[in-house]
N, C-alpha and C positions, 0 to 999 in steps of 0.2 A: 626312815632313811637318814641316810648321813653323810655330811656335806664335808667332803675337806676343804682347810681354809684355805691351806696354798696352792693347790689346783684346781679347785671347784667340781671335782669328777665328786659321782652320790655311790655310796654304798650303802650296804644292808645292814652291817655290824660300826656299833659309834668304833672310832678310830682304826678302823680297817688296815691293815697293813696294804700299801701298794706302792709303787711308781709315781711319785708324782711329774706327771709329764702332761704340758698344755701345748696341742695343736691340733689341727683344724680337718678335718677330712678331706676340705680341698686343697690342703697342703699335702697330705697323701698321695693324692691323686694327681700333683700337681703336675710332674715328669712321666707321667702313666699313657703309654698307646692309647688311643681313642676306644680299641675295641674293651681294655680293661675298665676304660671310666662308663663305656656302654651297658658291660656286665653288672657293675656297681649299681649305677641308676636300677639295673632291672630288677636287680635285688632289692634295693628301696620299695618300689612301686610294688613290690610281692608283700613285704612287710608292713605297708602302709595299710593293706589289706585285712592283716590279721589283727591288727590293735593298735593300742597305743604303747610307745615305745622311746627310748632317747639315743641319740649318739652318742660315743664316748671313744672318741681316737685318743691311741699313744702313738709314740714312735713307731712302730712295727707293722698294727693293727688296728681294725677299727671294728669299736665293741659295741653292739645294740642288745641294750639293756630293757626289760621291763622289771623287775622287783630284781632280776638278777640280769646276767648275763645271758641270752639266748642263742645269739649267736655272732659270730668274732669271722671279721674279713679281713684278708692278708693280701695284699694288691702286691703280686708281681709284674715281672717287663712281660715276661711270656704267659703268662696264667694269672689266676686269682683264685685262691685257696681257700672258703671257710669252715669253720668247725661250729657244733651245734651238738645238742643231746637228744636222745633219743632212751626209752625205757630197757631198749633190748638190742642188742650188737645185729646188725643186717650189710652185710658186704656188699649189696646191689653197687652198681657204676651208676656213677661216677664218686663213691667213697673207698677211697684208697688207704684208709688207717681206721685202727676205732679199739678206747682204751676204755676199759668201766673204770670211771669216777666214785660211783657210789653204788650200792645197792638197789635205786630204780632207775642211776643214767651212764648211759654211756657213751663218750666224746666219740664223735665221727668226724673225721674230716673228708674233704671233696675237692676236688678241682676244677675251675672250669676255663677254657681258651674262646668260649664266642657266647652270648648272650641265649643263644637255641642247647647247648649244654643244660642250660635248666630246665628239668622236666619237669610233668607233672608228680612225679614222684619226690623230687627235690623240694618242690612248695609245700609238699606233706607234710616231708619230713621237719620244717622249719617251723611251719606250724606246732606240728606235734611239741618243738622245742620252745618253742613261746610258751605253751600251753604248761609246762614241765615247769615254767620258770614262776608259772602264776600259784603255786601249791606253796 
């Protein structure tokens, strides 16, 4: 892994092209409805579960990393958005888009407005995406 000097975010390729952008996920979070920062937390607490893992907020998004990128949370006023990979395109709800990346993944995203939005299907699938990231 590899450490940029001016933001300290880790990447997987030495001098990775990105963003350098430094701020805090409670800065994200900071003007966010309570049921959004509710969602957040429950997403932690699912991901805590599966492994070991880092945050990595920018401006926009905030990215949980294990070797790569697994999955990326977009905190809006009315919703909260993430995206994750998965081997094969599946349109189940609550994922409202989903583009092939590569040859065994393809970006899904999802939306959700209240903390009971996350199914058991959606910790699967996050899973699945941890597990995609560790190859």
């Amino acid at each position: 892994m590899w450490e940029c000097p001016t933001c300290g975010r880790s990447f997987r390729g030495t001098n990775q092209r990105h963003h350098c952008e430094r701020t805090t996920a409670g800065a994200q979070l900071k003007n966010q409805p309570e049921v959004i920062i509710e969602i957040y937390d429950h997403l932690l607490h699912i991901v805590k579960k599966t492994g070991v893992f880092s945050v990595s907020p920018i401006k926009d998004y905030i990215m949980l990393k294990h070797k790569s990128t697994f999955l990326t949370i977009k905190p809006r006023k009315k919703y909260l958005d993430i995206s994750f990979f998965l081997p094969e395109k599946t349109e189940e709800f609550p994922i409202f888009a989903s583009r092939q990346q590569s040859k065994n993944r393809v970006l899904h995203a999802a939306r959700f407005e209240k903390p009971e939005d996350i199914t058991k299907p959606v910790i699967q699938w996050i899973k699945q995406s941890y597990d995609l990231t560790k190859q």
